[in-house]
N, C-alpha and C positions, 0 to 999 in steps of 0.2 A: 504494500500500500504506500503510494506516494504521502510525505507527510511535509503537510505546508501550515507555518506558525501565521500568527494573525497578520504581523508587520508585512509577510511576504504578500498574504493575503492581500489585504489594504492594497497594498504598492501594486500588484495583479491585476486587482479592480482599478484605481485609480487612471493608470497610465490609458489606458482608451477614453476613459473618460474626462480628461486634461484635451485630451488629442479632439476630442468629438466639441468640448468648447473651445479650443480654439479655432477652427472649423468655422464653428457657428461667427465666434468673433469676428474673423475675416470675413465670411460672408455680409455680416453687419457693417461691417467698416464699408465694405466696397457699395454697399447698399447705397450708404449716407453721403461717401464724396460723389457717387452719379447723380443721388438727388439734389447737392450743393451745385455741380455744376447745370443740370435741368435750370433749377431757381434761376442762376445766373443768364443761360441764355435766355431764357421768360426774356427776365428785365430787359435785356438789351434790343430782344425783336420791339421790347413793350414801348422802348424808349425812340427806338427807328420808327414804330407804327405814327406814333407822335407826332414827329420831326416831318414824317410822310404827311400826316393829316395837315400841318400847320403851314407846310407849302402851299398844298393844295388849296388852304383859306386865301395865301396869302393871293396865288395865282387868280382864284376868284374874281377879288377882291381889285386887284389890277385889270381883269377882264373886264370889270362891272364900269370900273373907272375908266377905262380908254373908252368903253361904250357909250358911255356917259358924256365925254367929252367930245365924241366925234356927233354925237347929235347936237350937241349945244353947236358948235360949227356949224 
């Protein structure tokens, strides 16, 4: 009969299950910097959609005005 004391025991059980959380840890880690960089490009289309709309005001807005001016002529 194989004979295993507790300490071997423990240390037996243990090591896969060290092994099986750092696993999970990693997988977490990598989880959280794709979803940091996700957020990041959000913001940055969010910030170009912007800068996009706020042309196109201004473009308007110059349309409206040359229009404006070529009838008063």
């Amino acid at each position: 009969m194989i004979e295993i004391n507790i300490g071997a025991l423990v240390v037996l059980l243990g090591i896969p299950t060290a092994a099986t959380g750092f696993c999970f840890w990693m997988l977490e880690h990598r989880i959280q910097k794709r979803e940091k960089q996700k957020e990041a490009e959000e913001a940055k289309r969010q910030k170009e959609a912007a800068a996009r709309e706020r042309a196109r005001e201004d473009l308007q807005i110059i349309t409206i005005q040359g229009t404006s001016a070529a009838i008063v002529h």
